[in-house]
C-alpha positions in Angstrom: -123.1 71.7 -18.3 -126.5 71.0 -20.5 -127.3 73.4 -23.0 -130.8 74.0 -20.5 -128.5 74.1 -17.5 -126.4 77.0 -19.3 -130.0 79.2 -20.1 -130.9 78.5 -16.5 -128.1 79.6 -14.9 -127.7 82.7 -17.3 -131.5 83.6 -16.6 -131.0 83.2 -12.3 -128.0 85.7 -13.2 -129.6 88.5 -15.4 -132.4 91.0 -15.0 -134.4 89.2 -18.0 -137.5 87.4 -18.7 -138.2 84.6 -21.5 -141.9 84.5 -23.3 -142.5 82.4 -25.8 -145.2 81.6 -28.3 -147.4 78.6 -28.3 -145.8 77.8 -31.9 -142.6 77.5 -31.0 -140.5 73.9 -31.0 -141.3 72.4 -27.5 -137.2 72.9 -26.9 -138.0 76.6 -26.5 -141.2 76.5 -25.1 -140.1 74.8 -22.4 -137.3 77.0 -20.8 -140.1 80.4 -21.3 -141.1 81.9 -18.1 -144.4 82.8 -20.1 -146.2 81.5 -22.9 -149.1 82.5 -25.3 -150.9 83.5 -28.1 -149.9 87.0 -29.7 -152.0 89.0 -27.3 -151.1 87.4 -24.2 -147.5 87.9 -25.1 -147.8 91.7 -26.0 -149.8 92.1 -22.7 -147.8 90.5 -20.0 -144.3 91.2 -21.4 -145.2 95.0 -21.5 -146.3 95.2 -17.5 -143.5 92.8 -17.2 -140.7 94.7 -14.3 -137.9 93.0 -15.5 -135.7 95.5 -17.6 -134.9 93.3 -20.5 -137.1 90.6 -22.2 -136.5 87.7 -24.8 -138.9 87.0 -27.2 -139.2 83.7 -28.8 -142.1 84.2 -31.7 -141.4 86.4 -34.6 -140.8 89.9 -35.8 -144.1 91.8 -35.8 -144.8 90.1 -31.9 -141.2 91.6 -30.7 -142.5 94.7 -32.1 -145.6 95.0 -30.3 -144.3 94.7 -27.0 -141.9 98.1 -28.1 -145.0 99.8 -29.2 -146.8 98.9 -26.1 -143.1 99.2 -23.5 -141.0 101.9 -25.3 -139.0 101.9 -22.3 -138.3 98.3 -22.3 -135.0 96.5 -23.9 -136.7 93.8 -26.1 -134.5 91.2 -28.4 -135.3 87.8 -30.1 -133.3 85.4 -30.3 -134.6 85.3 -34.0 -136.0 88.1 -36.1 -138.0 85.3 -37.9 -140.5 87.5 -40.2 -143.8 85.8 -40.3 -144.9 84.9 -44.2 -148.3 86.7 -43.7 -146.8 90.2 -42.3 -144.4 90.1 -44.8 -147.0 89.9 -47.4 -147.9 93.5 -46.7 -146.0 97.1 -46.4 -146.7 100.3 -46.2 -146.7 100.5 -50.1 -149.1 98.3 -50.4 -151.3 99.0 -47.8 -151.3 102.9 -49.9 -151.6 101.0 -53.5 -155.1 99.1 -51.1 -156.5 102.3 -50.4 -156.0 103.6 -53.5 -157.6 101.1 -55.7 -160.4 101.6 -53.5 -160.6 105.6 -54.3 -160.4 104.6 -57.6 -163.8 102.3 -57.2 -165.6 105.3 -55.8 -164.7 105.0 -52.1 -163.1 108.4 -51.0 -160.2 107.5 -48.3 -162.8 109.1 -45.5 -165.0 106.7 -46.3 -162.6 103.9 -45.2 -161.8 102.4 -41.7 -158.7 99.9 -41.6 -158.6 97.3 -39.1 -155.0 95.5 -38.9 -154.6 92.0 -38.0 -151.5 91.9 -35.4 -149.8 89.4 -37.5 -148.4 93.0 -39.4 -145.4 95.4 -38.9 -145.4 98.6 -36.9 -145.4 100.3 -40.0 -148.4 99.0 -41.0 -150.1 99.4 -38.0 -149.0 103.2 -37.9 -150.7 103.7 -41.4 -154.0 102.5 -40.3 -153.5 104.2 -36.9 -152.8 107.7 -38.8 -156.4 106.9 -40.3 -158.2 106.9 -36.7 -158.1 102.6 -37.4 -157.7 99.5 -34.8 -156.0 96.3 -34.8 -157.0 93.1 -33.9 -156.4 89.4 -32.8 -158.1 86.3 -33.9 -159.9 86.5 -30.8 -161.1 89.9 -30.7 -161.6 90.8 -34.2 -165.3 90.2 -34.4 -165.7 92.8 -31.6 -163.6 95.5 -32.9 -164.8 95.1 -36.7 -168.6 95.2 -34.9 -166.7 99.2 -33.0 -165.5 99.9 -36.5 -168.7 99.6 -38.7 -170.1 102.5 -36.1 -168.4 104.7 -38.2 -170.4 104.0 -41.2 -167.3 103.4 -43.3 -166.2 100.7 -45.1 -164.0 98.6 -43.6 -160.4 97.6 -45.2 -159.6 94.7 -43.5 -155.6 94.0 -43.8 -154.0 91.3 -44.3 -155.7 87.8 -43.9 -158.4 87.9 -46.6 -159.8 84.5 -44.4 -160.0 86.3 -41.1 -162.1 89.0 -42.4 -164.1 86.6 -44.8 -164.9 84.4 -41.6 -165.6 87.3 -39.8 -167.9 89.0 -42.2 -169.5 85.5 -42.5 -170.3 85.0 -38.9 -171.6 88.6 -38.4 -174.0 88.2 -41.6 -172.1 90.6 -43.4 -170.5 90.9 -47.0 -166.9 90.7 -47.9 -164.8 91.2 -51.1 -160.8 90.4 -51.4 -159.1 93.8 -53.1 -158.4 93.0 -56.8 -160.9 89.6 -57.1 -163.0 91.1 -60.0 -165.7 92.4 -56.8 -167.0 96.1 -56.8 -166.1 97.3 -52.9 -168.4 99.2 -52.4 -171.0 96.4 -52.5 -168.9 94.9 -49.8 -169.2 95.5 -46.0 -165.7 94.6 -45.5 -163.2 94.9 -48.2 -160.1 91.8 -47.8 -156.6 92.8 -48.6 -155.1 89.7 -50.7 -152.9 88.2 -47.5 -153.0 84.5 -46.3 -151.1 82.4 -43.5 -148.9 79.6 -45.1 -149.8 77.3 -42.6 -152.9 77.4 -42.5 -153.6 77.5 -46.3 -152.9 73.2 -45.4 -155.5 72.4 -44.5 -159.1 71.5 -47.0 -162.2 70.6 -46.9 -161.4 66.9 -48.2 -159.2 66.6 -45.2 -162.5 67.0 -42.6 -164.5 65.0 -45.4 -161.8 61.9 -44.9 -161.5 62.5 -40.8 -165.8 62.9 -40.9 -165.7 59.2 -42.6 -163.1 57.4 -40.4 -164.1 59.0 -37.0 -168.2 60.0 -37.5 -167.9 60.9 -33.9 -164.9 63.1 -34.3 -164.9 67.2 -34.0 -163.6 69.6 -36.0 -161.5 72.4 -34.6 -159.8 75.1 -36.6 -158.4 78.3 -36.8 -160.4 81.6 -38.1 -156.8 81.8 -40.7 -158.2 79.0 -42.3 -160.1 79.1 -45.4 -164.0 79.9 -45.2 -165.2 76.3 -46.4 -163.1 74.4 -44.2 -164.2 76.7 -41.0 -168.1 76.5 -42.5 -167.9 72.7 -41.7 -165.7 73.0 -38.7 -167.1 72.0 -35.3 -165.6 75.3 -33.5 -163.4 78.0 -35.1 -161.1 79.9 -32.5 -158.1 81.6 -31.7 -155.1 79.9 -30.6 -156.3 80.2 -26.7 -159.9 79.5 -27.7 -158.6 75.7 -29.2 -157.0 75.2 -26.3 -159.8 76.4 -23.9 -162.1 74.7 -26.0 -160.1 71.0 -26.2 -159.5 71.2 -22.3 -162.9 71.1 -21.3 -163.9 68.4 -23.4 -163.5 64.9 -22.4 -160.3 62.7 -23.2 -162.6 60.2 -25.2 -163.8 62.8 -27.4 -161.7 62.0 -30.7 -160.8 65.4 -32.1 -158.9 67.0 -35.1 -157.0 70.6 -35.1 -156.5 72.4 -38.4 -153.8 74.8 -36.6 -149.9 74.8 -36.4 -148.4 71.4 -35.5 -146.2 72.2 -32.6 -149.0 73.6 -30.6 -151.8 70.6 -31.4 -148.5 68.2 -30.8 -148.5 69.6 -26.7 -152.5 69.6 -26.4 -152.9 66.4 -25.1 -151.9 62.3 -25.7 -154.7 60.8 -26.7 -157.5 61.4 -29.9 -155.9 64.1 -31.1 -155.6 64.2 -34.9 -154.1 67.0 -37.6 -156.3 68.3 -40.2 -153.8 67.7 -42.7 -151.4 64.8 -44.5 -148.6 67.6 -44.6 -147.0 68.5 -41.3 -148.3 72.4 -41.1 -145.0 73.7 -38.9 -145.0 77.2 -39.2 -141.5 77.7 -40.8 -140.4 80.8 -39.6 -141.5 80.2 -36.2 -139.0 77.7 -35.8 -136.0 79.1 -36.8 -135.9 79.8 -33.0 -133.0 77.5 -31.5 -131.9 76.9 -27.5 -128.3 77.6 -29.0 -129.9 81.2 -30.3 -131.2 82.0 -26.7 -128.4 81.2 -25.0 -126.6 83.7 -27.4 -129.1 86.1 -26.7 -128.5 85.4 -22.9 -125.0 86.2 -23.3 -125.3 89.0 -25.7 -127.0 90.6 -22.5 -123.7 89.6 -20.1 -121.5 91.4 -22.8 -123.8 94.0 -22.9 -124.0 93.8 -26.9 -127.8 92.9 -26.9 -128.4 90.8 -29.7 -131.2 91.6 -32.3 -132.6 94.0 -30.0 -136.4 95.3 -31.4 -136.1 99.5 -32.0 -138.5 101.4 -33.8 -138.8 105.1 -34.4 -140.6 107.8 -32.0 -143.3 108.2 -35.1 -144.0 104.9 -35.7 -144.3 103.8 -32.4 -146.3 106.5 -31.6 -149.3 106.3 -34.1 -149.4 102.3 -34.3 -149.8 102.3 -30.0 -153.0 104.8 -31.0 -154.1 101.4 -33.1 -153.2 98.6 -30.6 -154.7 101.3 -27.8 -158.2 100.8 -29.5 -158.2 97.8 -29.5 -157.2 97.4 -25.4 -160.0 100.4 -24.7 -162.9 97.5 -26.3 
């Protein structure tokens, strides 16, 4: 029996579902019941009926669905901790806010938005201060809902989301620490980044711009400012693929975004905006061999890596992710 023909069988006997994100190896992908970007994930897995569920992404997404579906037994094959989440904790987020009272803005005065690529610690510290978190794709729309407050917003913790962001909405930005005073600043940048997505430069579009003059341009709002400035279309993970479907196969393109996903877009004219492969590291730590153990952790009744977080947490980083679902 095949390695697929084990996880099949396995699945057809348990009460469990497999999601899986759109950066994971095409191995993996391919034996999911559902795939998607971060959001998608989060929403179908918790209205999901089946009692246990397998998540194939890492740490912070596993998490989200346990905010979201307290009820529900969640485990990942791999608690793979993505670099960007890891760059922040709740220590640093306090040390954030504090520099900021020390430039003149009283705590009061601040509203923090979360990126979803952060722990449910985090997102229970900006929840406890009445703030929201957001996706890739929705972030413009809840920072435009958090400025009605008339604070300042902390923006944690990809400094090129919320400089893209404050960019397209004509507003003013600042990264925490980068010599700026904040308080000039509509939205104030904690000092975060995504590995991957650091890859990819300007000179990359400049060389793809001379080879291909018809070519577009199509990256990710984690990229840096200048390369999304002369980018053709800047989306979220299902916005690129949206986007690339409806234009025609002809139409040369290249994807500054993570290679496994650009790798399944389509066969033809499709180019990477870089001369490094940018595969997200921790994203595929995720093996067949570790689902199958995960599939038979749930036959032994052992549940391997299974996602808990406490009452507390849970409770005050759902009142951030709910925020976000009310917009």
């Amino acid at each position: 029996m095949t390695l697929n023909e084990e996880i099949k069988q396995l699945k057809e006997e348990l009460d469990v579902t497999i999601v899986a994100h759109f950066y994971q190896k095409d191995e993996v992908f391919d034996i999911a019941d559902f795939t998607g970007d971060s959001l998608e994930l989060a929403k179908f897995a918790a209205r999901d009926t089946k009692e246990n569920l397998i998540f194939c992404g890492v740490g912070f997404m596993g998490q989200s669905v346990k905010i979201l579906a307290p009820n529900k037994r969640v485990m990942m094959p791999k608690i793979a901790c993505c670099a960007m989440a890891k760059m922040i904790d709740v220590e640093y987020y306090d040390q954030n806010v504090k520099i900021l009272e020390d430039a003149g803005i009283t705590k009061e005065d601040i509203m923090p938005v979360t990126y979803i690529n952060s722990s449910a610690e985090v997102k229970a510290a900006v929840g406890k201060m009445g703030g929201y978190v957001c996706t890739s794709s929705n972030a413009k729309v809840i920072i435009q809902s958090a400025l009605k407050s008339g604070k300042k917003i902390l923006f944690v913790p990809d400094r090129c989301l919320g400089q893209n962001i404050a960019i397209d909405m004509g507003l003013t930005s600042c990264v925490v620490g980068d010599g700026s005073d904040p308080k000039e600043a509509d939205i104030i940048c904690y000092n975060g980044f995504c590995s991957v997505h650091q890859l990819f430069d300007v000179e990359d579009i400049e060389f793809y711009r001379e080879k291909y003059p018809d070519i577009l341009v199509i990256s990710h709002p984690e990229c840096k400012p200048e390369v999304c400035a002369k980018s053709d279309f800047v989306g979220s993970t299902s916005q690129i693929i949206k986007y690339i479907k409806e234009l025609p196969l002809e139409q040369k393109i290249v994807v500054g975004t993570e290679y496994n996903m650009v790798n399944r877009l389509r066969e033809k004219n499709t180019y990477i905006l870089s001369s490094t492969k940018p595969e997200c590291p921790t994203m595929n730590e995720t093996r067949l061999e570790d689902v199958r153990d995960t599939l038979l952790s749930i036959k032994n009744g052992d549940f391997h890596n299974e996602i808990t977080i406490s009452e507390e947490t849970r409770k005050y980083a759902f009142e951030a992710l709910n925020r976000m679902f009310e917009l």
